[in-house]
C-alpha positions as CSV (number, residue, x, y, z in Angstrom):
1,X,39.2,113.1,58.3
2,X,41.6,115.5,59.6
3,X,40.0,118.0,62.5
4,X,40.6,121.5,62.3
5,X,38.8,124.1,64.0
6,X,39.3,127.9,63.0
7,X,39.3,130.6,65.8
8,X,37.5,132.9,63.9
9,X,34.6,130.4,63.1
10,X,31.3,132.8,63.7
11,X,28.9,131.0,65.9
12,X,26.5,133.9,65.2
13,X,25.1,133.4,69.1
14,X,25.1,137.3,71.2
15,X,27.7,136.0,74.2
16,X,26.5,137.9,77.5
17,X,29.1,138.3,80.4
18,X,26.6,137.9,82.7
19,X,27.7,137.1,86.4
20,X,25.7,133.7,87.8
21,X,25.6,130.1,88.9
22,X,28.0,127.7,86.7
23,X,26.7,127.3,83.6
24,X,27.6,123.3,83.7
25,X,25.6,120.5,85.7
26,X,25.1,117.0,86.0
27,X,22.0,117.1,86.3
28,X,18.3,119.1,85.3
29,X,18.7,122.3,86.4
30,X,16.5,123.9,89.3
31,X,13.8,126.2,88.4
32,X,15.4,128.9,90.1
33,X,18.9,128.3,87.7
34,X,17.5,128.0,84.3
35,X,19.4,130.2,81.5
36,X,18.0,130.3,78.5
37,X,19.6,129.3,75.0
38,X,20.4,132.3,71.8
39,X,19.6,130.4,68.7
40,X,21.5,127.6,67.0
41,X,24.3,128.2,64.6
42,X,25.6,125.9,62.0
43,X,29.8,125.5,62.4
44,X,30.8,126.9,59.4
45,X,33.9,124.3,59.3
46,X,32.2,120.3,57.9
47,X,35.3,118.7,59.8
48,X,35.0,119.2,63.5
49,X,36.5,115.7,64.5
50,X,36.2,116.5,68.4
51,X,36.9,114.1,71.5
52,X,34.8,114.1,74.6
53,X,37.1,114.8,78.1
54,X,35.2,112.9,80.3
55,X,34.2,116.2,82.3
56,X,30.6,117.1,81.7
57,X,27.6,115.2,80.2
58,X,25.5,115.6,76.9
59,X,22.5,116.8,76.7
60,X,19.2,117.1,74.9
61,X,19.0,120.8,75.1
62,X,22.1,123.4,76.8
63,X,22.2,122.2,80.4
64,X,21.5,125.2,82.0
65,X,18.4,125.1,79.7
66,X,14.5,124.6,81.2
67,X,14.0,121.0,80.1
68,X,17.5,119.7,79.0
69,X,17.6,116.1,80.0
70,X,20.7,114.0,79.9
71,X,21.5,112.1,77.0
72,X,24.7,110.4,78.1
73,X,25.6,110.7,81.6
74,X,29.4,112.0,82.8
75,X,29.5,108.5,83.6
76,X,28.7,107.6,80.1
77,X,31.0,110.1,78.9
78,X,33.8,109.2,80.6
79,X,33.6,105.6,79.2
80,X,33.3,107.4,75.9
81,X,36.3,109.4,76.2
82,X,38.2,106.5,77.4
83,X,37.2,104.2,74.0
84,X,39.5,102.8,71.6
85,X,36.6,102.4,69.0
86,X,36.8,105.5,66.4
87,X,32.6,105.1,66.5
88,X,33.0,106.8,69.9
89,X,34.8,109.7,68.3
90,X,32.4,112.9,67.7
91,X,31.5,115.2,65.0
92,X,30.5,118.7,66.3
93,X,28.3,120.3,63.8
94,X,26.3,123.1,65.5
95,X,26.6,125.9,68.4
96,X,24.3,127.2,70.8
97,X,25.4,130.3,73.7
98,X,23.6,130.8,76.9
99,X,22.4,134.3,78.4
100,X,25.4,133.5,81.4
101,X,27.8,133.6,78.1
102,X,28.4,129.4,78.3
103,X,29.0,127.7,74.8
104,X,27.3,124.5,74.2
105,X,28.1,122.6,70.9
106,X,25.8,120.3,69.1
107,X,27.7,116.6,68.8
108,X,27.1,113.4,67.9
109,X,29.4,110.4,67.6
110,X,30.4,108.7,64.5
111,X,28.1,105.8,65.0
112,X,25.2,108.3,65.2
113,X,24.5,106.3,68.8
114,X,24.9,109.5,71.2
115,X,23.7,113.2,70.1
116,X,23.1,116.2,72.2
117,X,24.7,119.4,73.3
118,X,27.9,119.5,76.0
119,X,29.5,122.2,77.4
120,X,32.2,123.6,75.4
121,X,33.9,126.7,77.3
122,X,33.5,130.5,78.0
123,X,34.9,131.8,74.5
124,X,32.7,131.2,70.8
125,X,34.3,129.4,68.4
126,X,36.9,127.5,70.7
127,X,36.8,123.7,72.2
128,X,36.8,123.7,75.8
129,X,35.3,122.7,78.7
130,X,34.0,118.7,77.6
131,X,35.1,118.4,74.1
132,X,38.7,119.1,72.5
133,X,39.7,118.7,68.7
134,X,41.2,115.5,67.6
135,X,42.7,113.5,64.7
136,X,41.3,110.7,63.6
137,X,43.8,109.7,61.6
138,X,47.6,109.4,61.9
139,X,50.2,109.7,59.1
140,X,51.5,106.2,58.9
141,X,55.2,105.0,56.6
142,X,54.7,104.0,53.2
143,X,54.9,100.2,52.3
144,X,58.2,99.6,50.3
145,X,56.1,97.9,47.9
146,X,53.4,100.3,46.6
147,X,52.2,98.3,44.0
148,X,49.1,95.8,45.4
149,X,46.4,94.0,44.6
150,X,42.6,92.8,46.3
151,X,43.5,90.1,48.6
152,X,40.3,88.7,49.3
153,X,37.9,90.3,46.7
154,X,34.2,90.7,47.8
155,X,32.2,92.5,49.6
156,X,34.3,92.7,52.6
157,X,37.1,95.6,53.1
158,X,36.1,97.7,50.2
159,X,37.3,101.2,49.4
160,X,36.1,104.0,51.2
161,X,35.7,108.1,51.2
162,X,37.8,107.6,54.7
163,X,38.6,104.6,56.8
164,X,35.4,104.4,58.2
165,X,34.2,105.7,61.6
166,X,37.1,108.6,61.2
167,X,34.8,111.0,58.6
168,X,31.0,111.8,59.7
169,X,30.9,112.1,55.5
170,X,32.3,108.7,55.1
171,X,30.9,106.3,52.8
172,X,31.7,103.3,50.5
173,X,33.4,104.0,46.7
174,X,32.1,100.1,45.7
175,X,30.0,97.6,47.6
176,X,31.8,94.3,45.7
177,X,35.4,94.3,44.3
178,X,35.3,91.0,42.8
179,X,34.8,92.6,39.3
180,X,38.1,94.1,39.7
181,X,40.1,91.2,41.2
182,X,42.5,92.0,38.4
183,X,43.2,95.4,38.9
184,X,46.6,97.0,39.6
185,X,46.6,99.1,42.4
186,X,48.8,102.1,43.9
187,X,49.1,103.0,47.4
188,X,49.5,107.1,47.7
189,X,49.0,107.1,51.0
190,X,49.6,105.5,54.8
191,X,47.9,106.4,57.8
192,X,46.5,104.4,61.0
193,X,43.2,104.9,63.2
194,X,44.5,106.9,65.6
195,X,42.4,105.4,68.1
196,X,42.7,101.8,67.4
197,X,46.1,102.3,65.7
198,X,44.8,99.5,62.8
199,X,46.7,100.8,59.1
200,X,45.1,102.1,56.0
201,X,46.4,102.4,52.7
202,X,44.9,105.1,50.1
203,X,45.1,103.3,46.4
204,X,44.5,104.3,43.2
205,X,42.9,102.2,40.5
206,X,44.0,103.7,36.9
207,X,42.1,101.0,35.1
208,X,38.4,102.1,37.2
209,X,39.4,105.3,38.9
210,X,36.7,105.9,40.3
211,X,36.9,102.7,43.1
212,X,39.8,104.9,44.2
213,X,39.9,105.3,47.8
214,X,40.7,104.1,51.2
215,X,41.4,100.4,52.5
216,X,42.5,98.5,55.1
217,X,45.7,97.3,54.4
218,X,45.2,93.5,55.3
219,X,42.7,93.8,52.5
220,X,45.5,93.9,49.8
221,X,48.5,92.4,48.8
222,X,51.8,92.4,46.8
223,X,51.4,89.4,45.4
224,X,50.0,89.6,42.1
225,X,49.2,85.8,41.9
226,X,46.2,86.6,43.4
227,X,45.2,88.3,40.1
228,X,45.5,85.4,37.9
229,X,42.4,84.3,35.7
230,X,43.2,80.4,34.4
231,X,41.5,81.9,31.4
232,X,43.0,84.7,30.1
233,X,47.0,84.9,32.0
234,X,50.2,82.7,32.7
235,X,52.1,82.6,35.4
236,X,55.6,83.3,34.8
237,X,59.1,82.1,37.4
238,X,61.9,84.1,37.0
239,X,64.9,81.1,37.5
240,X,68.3,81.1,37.9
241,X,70.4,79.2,36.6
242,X,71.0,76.9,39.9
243,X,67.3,76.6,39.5
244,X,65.8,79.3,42.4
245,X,62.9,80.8,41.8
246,X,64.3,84.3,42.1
247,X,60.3,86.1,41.2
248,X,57.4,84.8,40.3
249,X,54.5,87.7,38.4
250,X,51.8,87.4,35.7
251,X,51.1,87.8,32.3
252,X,47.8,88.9,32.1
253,X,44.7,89.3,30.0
254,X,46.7,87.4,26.8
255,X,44.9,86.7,23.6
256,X,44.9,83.8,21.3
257,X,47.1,83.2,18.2
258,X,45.5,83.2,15.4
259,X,44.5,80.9,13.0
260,X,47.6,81.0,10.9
261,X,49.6,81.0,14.1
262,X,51.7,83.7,13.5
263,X,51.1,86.5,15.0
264,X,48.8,87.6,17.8
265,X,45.1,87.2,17.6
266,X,42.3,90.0,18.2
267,X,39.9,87.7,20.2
268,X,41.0,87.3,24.1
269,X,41.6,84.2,25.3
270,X,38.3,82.5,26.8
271,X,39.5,78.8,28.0
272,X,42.2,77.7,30.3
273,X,44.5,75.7,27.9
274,X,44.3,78.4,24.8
275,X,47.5,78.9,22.8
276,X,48.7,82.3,23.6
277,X,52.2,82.4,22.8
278,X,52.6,85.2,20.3
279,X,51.2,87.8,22.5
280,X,53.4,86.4,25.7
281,X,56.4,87.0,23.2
282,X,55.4,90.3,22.5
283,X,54.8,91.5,25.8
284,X,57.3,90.1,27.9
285,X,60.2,92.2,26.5
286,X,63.9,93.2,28.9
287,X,61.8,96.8,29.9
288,X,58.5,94.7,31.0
289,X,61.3,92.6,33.1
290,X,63.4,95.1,34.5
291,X,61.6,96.6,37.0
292,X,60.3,93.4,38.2
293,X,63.6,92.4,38.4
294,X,64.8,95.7,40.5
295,X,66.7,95.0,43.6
296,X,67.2,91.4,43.2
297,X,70.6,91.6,41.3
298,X,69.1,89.4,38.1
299,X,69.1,90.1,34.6
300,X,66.1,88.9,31.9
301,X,67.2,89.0,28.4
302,X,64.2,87.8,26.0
303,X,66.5,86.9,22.9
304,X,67.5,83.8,24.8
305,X,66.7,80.5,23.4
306,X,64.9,79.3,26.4
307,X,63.2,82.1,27.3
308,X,61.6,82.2,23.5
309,X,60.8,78.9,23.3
310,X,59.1,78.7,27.1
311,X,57.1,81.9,25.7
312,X,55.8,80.6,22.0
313,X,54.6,77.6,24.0
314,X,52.5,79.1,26.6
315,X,48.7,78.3,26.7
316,X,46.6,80.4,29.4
317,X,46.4,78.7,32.8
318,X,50.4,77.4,32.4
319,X,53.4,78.3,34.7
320,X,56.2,78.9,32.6
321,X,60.0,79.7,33.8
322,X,61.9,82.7,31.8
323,X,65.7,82.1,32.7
324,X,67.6,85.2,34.4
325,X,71.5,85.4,35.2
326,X,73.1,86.4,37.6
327,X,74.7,90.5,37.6
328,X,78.6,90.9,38.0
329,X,79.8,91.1,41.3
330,X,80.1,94.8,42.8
331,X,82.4,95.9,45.3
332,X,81.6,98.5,47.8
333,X,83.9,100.6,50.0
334,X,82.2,101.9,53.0
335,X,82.0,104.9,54.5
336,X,81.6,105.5,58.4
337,X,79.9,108.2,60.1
338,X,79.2,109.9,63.5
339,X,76.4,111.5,64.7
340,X,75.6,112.7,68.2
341,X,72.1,113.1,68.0
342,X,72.2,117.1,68.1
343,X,74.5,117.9,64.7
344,X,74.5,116.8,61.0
345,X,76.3,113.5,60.6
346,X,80.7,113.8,60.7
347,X,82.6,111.9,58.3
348,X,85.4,109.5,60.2
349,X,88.0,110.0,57.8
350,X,91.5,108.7,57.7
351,X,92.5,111.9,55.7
352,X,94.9,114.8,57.9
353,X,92.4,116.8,60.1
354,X,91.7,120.0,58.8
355,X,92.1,121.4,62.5
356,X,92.6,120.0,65.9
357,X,89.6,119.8,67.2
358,X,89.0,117.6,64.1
359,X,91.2,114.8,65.4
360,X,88.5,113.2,67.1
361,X,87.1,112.3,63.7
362,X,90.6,111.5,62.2
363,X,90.2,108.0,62.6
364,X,92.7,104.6,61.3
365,X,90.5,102.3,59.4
366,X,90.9,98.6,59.7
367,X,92.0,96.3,56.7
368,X,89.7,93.5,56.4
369,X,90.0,90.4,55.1
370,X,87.2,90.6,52.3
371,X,85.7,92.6,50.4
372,X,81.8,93.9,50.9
373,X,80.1,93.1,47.5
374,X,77.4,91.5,45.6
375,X,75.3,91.0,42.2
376,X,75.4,94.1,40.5
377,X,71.8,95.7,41.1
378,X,71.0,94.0,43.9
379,X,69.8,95.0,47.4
380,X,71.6,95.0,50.9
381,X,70.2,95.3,54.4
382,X,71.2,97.5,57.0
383,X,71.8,94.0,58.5
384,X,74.3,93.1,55.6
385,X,76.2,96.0,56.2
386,X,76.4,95.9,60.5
387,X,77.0,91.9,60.2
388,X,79.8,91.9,57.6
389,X,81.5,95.1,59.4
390,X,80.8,92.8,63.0
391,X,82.3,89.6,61.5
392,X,85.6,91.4,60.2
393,X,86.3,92.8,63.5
394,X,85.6,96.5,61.9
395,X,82.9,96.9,64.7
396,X,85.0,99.2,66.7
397,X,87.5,102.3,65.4
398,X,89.9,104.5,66.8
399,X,90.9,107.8,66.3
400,X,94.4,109.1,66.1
401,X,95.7,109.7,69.0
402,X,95.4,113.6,70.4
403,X,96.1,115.8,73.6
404,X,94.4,118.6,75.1
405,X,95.9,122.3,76.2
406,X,95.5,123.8,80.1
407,X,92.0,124.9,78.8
408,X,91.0,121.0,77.8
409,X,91.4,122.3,74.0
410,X,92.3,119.1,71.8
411,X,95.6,119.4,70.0
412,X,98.2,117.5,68.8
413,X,100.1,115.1,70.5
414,X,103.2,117.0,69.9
415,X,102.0,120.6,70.4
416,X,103.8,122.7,72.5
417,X,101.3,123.6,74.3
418,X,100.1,119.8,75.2
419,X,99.5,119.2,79.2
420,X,102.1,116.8,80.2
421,X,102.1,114.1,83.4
422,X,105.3,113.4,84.7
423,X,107.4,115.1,81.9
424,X,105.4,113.9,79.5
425,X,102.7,114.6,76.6
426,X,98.7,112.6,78.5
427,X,97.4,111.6,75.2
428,X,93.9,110.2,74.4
429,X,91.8,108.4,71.6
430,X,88.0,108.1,70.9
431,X,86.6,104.8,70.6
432,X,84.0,104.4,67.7
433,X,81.3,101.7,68.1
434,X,79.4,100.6,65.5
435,X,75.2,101.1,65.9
436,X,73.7,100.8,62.4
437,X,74.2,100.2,59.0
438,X,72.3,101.8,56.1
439,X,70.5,100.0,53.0
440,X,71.3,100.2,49.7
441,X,72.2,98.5,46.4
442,X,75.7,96.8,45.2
443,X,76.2,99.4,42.2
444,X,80.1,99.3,40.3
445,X,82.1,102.0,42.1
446,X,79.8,101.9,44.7
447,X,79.7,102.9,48.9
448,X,77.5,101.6,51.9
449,X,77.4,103.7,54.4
450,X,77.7,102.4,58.4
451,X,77.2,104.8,61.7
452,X,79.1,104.5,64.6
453,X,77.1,106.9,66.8
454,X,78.7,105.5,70.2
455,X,81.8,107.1,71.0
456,X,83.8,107.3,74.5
457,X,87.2,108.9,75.0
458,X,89.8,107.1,76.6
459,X,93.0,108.0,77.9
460,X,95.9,106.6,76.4
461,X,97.2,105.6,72.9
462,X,95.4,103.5,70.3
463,X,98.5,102.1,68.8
464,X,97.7,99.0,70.5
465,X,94.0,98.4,69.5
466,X,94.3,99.0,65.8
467,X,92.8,95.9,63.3
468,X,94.8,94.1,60.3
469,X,94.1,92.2,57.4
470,X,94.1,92.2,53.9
471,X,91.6,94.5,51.8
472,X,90.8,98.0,53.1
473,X,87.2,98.6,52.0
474,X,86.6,101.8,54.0
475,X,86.7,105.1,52.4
């Protein structure tokens, strides 16, 4: 999948610096013109992910060659180089050197449509001339949920070597993933087609490792509802007490109680409707819950009354609800930073400079009139944080006021050495604006964090533009 060529690769073809007629047409060479071919060499690297340029056509034989007809015109070519379809992308897999010392390599494109030999430069063991390495594939973010399932399982968008078309070696790890509809999956990796920019995900199965591989990522979801089996699972609401549904998951692959009905049974489950309730208790414990739970500021205790009774009374191919609380309220300060694109982020603080030229980043913080803060364990936007800073008026801060020497040094404002207008001291501020807040989740104790990466100098004091209110909650 990823195309890397070697300088050193030996081509094993004797290159002659022979002076003559360009090694490179568009058409049949003339009798009088033909060069003749050394003998073909394998490329010793099995990746050689190439592009066409557009420049020269492709051949049946070297094109300086006696007989070398054209396979795909420079026409042809062009249109090829131009694609968005990784089948037009080529795999060059062999090397041939003229007696005039031009390099042809042997190429064919991933579709196996177009095969022949183009013109590929003056130098062995270097992409030139009509071809140029490539990569099929581009590193792509990972999902924020990593845990999936089959979508739509079948025969279509099964797992693969490598997304297809972007691997000459490419080939299928299962023709039908209906037999393992169930199966948890893990995406380890994120990349798109670079050509038609469409996004893959690599997963891992650890229940049938071996259908590990490659997928499109419209082919699987988060939603593990799409796993259920009426016969064997239960589908299980996390509630709150106001009655949302704050989650929704599976318990899967449950067996029956037994006869005596109490405790869990060694035969699975085989009908939709098939008392299961001993084995729902015993798997759906606070650790099974919490990481379900993660981010969403909810806590599962399985000792409650409801929650055991909704449990002993489950029967495969029920929805039962498990009740979840609500976490204690956290309160976050929130610290503000500038960043200017070139250094490491600066710290506005409200504590005493530690030098003048620090009083740029000495800056009064607003009191606001509430506090930022939510269920303990639950997540916040970057949204959350710019929108509550925007709606208390904290979307602005000033620095402390400050003055410059002769040489536009900043100082104090009373310094001695401070240029004065008039008799007296020309101070100035730096005006913060808010740009972004950062994600993260409401923890006791805890601190968002905001940027305020636009700042302007202004001339003047800031006495007059400082916010009030109630709660500081910067720090």
């Amino acid at each position: 999948m990823r195309s890397s060529f070697a300088k050193s690769i030996y081509v094993g073809a004797a290159v002659l610096g022979l002076a003559g007629l360009s090694a490179v047409t568009t058409t049949t060479a003339s009798a009088k013109s033909y060069a003749t071919a050394g003998a073909y060499t394998a490329l010793a690297d099995k990746s050689q992910n190439v592009t066409v340029t557009g420049t020269n056509a492709i051949y049946s034989k070297p094109g300086t060659v006696k007989g070398a007809k054209v396979v795909a015109s420079k026409k042809t070519v062009a249109k090829l180089a131009a694609s968005k379809k990784s089948s037009d992308t080529f795999y060059a897999y062999g090397t041939k050197t003229t007696n005039r010392g031009s390099v042809y390599y042997k190429i064919v494109t991933m579709d196996k449509k177009y095969r022949g030999y183009i013109y590929g430069g003056k130098t062995a063991g270097t992409f030139a001339g009509g071809i140029k390495t490539t990569e099929t594939m581009t590193k792509a973010t990972m999902p924020k949920e990593t845990t999936v399932y089959f979508a739509n399982p079948g025969t279509t968008n099964v797992t693969w070597t490598a997304p297809k078309n972007t691997d000459i070696h490419a080939k299928k790890n299962v023709i039908n993933t209906t037999p393992f509809a169930g199966d948890q999956l893990t995406i380890t990796d994120a990349a798109t087609k670079t050509k038609e920019g469409s996004l893959y995900y690599y997963v891992k199965d650890a229940t049938h490792p071996s259908i590990s591989g490659w997928i499109y990522s419209g082919a699987v979801t988060a939603d593990s509802s799409v796993a259920y089996n009426q016969a064997t699972d239960v589908k299980v609401n996390f509630v709150a007490t106001d009655g949302t549904t704050v989650k929704s998951t599976t318990l899967a692959k449950l067996t029956a109680n037994n006869a005596d009905n109490t405790a869990v049974g060694t035969a699975k489950a085989n009908a939709k409707g098939t008392a299961v309730g001993f084995d729902a208790q015993a798997k759906a414990k606070n650790d099974w819950a919490t990481p379900l739970l993660k981010g969403t500021g909810y806590d599962y205790n399985e000792a409650t009354a409801s929650n055991t009774a909704a449990l002993l009374s489950a029967k495969t191919g029920d929805t039962i609800n498990l009740t979840v609380t609500k976490g204690a309220q956290a309160v976050q300060s929130i610290a503000a930073y500038y960043q200017d694109g070139v250094n490491k982020p600066v710290k506005l603080s409200s504590a005493d400079a530690t030098s003048d030229a620090n009083l740029v980043y000495q800056v009064t913080f607003p009191t606001l009139t509430a506090a930022f803060s939510g269920a303990n364990g639950a997540n916040y936007t970057a949204a959350d944080v710019q929108n509550f800073l925007t709606t208390n008026k904290a979307n602005t801060l000033n620095s402390v006021d400050y003055a410059k020497d002769a040489s536009g040094n900043i100082v104090k404002a009373d310094a001695g050495n401070a240029v004065k207008e008039n008799g007296k001291v020309v101070v100035y501020h730096t005006v913060y604006t808010l740009t972004s807040g950062v994600a993260g989740t409401y923890t006791t104790n805890g601190t968002a964090s905001a940027f305020y990466n636009t700042a302007k100098e202004v001339k003047g004091s800031a006495s007059t533009t400082q916010n009030t209110g109630n709660v500081s909650v910067f720090g």
